[in-house]
TORKOLGU-505378 format. One record per atom (N, C-alpha, C, O, CB): y, x, z; atom name; residue number from 1; residue in three letters. Coordinates in steps of 0.02 Angstrom, whole numbers, plus 50000, padded with zeros to 5 digits. Each point is the difference from the previous one (the first is absolute). Glycine has a CB too. Layout:
! TORKOLGU-505378
BANU     Y     X     Z atomo num residuo
BANU     Y     X     Z    CA NUM     ALA
...
This chain:
! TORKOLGU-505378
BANU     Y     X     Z atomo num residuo
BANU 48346 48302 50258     N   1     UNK
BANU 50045 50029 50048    CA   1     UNK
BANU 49960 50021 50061     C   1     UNK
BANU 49958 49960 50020     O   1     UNK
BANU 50139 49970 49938    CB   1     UNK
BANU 49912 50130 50076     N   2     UNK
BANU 49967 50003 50066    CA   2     UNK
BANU 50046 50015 50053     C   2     UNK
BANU 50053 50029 49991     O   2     UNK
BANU 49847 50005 49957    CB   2     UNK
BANU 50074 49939 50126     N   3     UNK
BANU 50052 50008 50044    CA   3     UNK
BANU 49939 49996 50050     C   3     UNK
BANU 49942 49994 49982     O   3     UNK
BANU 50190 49956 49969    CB   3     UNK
BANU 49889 50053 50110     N   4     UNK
BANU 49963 50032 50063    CA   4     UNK
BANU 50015 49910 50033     C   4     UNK
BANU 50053 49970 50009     O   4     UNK
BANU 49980 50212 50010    CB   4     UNK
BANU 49907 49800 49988     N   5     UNK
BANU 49991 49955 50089    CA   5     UNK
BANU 49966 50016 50055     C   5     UNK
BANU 49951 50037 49993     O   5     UNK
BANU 50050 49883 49954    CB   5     UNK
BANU 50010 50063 50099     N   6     UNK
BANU 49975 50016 50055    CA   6     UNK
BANU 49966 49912 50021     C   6     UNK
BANU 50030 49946 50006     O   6     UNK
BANU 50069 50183 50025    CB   6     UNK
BANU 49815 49890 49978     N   7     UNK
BANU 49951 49923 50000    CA   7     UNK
BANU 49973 50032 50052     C   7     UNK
BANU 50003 50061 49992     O   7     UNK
BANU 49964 49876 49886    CB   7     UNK
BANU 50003 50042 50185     N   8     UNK
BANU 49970 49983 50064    CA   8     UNK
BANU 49943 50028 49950     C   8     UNK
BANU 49997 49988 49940     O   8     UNK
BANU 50064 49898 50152    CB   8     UNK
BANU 49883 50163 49952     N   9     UNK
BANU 49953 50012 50005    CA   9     UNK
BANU 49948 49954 49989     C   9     UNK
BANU 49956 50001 49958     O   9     UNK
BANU 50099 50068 50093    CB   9     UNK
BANU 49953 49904 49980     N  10     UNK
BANU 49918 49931 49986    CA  10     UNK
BANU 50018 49964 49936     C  10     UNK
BANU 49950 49984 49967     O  10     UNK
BANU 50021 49968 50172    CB  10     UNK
BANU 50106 50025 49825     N  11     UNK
BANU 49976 49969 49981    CA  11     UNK
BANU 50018 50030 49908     C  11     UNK
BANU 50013 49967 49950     O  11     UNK
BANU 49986 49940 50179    CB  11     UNK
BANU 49995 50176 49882     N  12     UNK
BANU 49994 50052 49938    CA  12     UNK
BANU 49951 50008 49990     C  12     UNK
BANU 49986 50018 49942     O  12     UNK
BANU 50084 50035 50068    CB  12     UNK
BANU 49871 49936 50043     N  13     UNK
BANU 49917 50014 49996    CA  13     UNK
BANU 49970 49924 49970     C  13     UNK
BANU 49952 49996 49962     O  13     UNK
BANU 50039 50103 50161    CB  13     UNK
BANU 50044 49848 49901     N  14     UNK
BANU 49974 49947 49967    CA  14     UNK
BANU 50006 49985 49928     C  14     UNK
BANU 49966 49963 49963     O  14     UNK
BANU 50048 50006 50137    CB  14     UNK
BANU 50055 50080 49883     N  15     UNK
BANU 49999 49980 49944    CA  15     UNK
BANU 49962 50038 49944     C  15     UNK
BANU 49972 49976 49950     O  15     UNK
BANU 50125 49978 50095    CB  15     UNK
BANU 49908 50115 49977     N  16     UNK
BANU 49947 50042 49966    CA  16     UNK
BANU 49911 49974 49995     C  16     UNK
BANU 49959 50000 49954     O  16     UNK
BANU 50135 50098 50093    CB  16     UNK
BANU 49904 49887 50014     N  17     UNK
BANU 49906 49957 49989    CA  17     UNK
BANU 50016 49950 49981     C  17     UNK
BANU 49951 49962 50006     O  17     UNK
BANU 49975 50068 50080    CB  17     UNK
BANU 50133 49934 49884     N  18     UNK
BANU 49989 49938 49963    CA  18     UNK
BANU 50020 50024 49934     C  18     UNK
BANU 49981 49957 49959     O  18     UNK
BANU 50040 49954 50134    CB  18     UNK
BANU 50009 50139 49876     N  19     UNK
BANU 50020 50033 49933    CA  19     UNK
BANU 49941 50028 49996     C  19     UNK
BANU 49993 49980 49942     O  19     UNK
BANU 50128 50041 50055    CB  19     UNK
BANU 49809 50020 50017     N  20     UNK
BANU 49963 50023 49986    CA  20     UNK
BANU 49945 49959 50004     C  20     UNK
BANU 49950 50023 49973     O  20     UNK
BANU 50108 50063 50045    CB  20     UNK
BANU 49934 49832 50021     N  21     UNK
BANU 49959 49991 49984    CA  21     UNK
BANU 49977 49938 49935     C  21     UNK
BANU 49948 49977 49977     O  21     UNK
BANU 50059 50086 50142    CB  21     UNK
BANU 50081 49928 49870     N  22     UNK
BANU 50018 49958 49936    CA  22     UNK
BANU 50001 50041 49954     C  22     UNK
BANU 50004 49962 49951     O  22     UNK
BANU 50057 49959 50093    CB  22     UNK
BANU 49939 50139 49933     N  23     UNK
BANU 50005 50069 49945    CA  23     UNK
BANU 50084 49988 49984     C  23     UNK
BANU 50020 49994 49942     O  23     UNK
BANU 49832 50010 49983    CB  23     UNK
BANU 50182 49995 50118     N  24     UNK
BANU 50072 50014 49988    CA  24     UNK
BANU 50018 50053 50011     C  24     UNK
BANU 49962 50048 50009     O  24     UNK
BANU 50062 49867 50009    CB  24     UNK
BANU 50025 50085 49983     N  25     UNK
BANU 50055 50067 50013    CA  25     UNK
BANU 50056 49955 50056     C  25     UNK
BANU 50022 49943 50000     O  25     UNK
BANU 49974 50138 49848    CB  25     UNK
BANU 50012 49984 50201     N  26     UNK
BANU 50043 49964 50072    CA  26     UNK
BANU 50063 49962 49953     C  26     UNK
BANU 50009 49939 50001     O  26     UNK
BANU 49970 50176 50119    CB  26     UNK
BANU 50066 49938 49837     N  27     UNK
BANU 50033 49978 49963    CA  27     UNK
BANU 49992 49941 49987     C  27     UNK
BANU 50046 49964 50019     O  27     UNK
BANU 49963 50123 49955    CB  27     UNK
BANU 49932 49878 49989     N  28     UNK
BANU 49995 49925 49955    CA  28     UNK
BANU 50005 49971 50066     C  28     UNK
BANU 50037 49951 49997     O  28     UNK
BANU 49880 50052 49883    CB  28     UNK
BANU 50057 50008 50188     N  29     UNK
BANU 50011 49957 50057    CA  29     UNK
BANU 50052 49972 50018     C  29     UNK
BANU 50012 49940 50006     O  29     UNK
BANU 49923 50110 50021    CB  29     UNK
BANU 50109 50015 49986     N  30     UNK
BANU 50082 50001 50023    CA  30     UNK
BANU 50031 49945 49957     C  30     UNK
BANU 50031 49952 50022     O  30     UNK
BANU 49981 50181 50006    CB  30     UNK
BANU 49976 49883 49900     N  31     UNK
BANU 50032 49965 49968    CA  31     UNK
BANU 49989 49938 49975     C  31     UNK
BANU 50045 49968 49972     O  31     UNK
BANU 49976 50122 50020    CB  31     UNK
BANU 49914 49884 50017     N  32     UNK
BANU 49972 49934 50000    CA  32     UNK
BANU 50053 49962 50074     C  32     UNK
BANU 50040 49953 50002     O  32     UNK
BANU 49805 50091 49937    CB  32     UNK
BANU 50133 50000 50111     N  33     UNK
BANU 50031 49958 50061    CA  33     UNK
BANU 50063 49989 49989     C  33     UNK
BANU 50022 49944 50016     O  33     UNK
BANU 49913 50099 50062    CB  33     UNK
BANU 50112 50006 49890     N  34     UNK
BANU 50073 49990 50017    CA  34     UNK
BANU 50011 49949 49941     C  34     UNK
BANU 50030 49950 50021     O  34     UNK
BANU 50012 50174 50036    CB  34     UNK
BANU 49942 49873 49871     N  35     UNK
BANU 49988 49946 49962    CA  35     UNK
BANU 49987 49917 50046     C  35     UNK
BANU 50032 49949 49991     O  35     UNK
BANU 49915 50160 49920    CB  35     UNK
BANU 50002 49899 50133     N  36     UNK
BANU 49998 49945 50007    CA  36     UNK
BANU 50032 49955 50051     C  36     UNK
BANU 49996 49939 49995     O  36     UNK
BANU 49925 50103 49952    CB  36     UNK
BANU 50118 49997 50116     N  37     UNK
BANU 50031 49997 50026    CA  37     UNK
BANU 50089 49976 49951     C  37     UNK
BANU 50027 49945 50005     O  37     UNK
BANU 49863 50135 50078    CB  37     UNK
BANU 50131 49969 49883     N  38     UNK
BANU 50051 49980 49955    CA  38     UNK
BANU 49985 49936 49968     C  38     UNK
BANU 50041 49955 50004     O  38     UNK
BANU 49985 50160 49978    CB  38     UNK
BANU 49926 49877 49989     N  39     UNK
BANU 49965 49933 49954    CA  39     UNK
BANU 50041 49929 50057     C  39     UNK
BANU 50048 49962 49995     O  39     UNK
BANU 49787 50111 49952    CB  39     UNK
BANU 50106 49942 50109     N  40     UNK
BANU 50020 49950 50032    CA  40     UNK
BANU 50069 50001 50044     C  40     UNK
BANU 50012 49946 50026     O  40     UNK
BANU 49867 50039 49966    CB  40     UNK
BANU 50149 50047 50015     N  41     UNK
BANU 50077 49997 50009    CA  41     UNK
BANU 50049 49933 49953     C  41     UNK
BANU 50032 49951 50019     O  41     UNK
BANU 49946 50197 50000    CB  41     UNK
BANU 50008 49878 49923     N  42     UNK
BANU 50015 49988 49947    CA  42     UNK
BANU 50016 49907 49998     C  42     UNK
BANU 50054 49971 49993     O  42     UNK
BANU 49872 50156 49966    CB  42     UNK
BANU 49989 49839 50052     N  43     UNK
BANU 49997 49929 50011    CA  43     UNK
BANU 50012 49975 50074     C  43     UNK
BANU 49963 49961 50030     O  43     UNK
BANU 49960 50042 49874    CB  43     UNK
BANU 50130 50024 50117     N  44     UNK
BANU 50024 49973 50056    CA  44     UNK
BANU 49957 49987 50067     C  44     UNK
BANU 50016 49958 50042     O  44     UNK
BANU 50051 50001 49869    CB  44     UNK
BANU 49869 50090 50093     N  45     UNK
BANU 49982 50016 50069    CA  45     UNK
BANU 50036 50031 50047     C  45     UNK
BANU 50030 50052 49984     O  45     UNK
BANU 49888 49948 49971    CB  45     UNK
BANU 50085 49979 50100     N  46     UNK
BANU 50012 50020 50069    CA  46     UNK
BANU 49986 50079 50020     C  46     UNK
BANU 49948 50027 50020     O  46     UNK
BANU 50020 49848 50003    CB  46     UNK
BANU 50108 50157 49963     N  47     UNK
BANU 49997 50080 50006    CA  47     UNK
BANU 49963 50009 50052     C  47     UNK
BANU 49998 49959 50046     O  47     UNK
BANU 50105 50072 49910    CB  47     UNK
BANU 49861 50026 50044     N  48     UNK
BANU 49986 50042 50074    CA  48     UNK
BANU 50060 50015 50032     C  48     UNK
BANU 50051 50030 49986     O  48     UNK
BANU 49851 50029 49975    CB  48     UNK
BANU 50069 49904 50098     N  49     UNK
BANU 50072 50036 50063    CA  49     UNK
BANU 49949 50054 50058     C  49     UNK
BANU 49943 49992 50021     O  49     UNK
BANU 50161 49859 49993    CB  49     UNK
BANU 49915 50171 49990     N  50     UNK
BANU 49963 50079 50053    CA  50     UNK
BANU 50016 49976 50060     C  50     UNK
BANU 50059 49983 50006     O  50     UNK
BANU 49965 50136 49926    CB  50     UNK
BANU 49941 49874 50114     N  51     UNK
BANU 50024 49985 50066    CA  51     UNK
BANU 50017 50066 50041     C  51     UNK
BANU 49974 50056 49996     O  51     UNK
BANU 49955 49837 50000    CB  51     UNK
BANU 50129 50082 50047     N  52     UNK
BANU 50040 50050 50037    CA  52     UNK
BANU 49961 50032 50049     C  52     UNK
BANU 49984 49961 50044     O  52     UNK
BANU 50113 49978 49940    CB  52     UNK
BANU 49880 50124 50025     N  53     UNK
BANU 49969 50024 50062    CA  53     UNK
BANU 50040 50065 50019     C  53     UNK
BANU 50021 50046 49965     O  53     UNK
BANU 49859 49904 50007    CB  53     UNK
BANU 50124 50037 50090     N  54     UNK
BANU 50049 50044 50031    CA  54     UNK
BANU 49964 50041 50056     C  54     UNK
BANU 49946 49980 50023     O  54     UNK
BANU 50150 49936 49951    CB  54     UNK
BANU 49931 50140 50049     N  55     UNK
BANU 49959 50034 50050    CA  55     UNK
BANU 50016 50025 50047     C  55     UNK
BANU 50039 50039 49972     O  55     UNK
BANU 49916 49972 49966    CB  55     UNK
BANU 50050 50007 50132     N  56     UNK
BANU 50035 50022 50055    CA  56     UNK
BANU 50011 50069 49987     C  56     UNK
BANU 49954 50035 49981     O  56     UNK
BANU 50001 49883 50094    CB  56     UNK
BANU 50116 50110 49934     N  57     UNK
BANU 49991 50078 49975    CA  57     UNK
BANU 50078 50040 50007     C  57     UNK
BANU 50044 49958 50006     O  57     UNK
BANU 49850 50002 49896    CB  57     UNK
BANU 50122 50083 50098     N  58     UNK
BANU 50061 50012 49976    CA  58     UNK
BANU 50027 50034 49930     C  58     UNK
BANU 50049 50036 49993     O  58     UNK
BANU 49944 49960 50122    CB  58     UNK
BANU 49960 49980 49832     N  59     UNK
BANU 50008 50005 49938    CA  59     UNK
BANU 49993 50096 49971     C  59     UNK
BANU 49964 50036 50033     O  59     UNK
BANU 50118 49827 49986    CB  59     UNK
BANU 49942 50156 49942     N  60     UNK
BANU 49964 50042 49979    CA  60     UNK
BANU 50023 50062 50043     C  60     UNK
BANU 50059 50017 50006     O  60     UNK
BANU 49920 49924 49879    CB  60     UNK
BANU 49965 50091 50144     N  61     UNK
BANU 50013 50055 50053    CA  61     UNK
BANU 50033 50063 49971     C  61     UNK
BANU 49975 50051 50023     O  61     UNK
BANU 49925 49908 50040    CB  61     UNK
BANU 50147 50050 49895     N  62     UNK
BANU 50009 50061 49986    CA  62     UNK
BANU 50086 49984 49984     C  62     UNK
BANU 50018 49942 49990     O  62     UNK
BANU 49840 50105 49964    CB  62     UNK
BANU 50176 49992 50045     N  63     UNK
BANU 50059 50025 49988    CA  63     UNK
BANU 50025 50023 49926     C  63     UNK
BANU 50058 50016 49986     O  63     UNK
BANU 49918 50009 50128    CB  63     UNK
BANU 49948 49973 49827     N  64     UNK
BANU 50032 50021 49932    CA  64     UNK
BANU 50013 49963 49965     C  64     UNK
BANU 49969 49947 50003     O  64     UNK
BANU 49992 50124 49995    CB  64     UNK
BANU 50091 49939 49949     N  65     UNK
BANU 50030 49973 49932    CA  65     UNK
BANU 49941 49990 49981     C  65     UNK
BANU 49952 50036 50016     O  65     UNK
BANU 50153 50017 49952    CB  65     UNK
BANU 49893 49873 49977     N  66     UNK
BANU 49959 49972 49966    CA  66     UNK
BANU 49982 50045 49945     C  66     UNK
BANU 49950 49976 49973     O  66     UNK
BANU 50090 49918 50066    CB  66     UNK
BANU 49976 50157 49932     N  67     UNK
BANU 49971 50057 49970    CA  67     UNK
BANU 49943 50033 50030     C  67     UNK
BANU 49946 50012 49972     O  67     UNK
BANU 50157 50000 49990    CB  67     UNK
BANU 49916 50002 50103     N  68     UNK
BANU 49951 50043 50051    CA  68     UNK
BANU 49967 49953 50004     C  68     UNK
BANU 49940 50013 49997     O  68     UNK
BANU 50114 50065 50070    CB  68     UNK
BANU 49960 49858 49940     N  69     UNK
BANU 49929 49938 50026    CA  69     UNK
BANU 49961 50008 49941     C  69     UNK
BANU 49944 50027 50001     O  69     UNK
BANU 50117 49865 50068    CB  69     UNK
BANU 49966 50085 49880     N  70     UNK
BANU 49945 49997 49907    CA  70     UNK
BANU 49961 50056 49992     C  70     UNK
BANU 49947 49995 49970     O  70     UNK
BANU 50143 49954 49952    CB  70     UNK
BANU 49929 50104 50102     N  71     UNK
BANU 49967 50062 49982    CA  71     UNK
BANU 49946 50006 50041     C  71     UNK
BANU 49947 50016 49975     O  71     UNK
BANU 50148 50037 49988    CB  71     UNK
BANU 49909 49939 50089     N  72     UNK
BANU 49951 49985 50049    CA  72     UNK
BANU 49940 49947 50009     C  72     UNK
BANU 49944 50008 50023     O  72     UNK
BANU 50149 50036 50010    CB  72     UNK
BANU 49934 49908 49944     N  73     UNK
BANU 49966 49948 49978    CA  73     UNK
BANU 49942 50042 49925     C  73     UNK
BANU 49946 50028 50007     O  73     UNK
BANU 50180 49863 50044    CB  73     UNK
BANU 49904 50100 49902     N  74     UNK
BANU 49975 50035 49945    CA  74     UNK
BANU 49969 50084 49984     C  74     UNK
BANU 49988 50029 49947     O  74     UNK
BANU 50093 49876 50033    CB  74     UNK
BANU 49914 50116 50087     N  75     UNK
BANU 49972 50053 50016    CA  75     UNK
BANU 49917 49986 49985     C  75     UNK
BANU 49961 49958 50024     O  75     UNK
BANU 50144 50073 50065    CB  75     UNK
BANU 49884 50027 49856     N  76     UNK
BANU 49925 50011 49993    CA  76     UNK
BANU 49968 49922 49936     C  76     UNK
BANU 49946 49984 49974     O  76     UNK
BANU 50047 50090 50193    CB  76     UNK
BANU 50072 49902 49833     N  77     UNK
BANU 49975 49949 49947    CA  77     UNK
BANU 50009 50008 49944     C  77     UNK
BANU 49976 49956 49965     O  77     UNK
BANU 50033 49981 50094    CB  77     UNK
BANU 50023 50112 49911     N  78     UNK
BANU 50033 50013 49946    CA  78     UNK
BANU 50051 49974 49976     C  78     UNK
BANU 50013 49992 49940     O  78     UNK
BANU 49907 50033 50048    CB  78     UNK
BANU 50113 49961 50059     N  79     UNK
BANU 50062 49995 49973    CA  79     UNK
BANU 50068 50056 50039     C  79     UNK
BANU 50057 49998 49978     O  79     UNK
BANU 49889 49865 49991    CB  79     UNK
């Protein structure tokens, strides 16, 4: 199946110099990690909780429908 994520810069480059320098494919990475993450779900480890960070602001500066936001967002990315 393929579908689109969006991964932080640094840590898409880490994973590529760690898929190329193990002779993987980013693919076998992704999917090793999310495997092992699920794995250990599984035996009753302690989910990841994301800590809350919040930021001074008045939230998103524009006036458009979340159509106009996505498109914008996804401008030049192919989608």
């Amino acid at each position: 199946m393929k579908t689109t994520v969006d991964i932080a810069t640094p840590l898409f480059q880490e994973a590529k110099q760690y898929a190329s320098a193990h002779g993987l494919s980013l693919r076998q990475v992704i999917e090793t990690g999310l495997r092992r993450v699920l794995a250990a779900r599984q035996v009753g480890a302690t989910p990841f909780r994301l800590k809350k960070r919040t930021f001074k602001g008045q939230g998103i500066a524009t006036e458009a429908d979340w159509p106009t936001v996505r498109r914008q967002i996804y401008e030049g990315r192919g989608g």
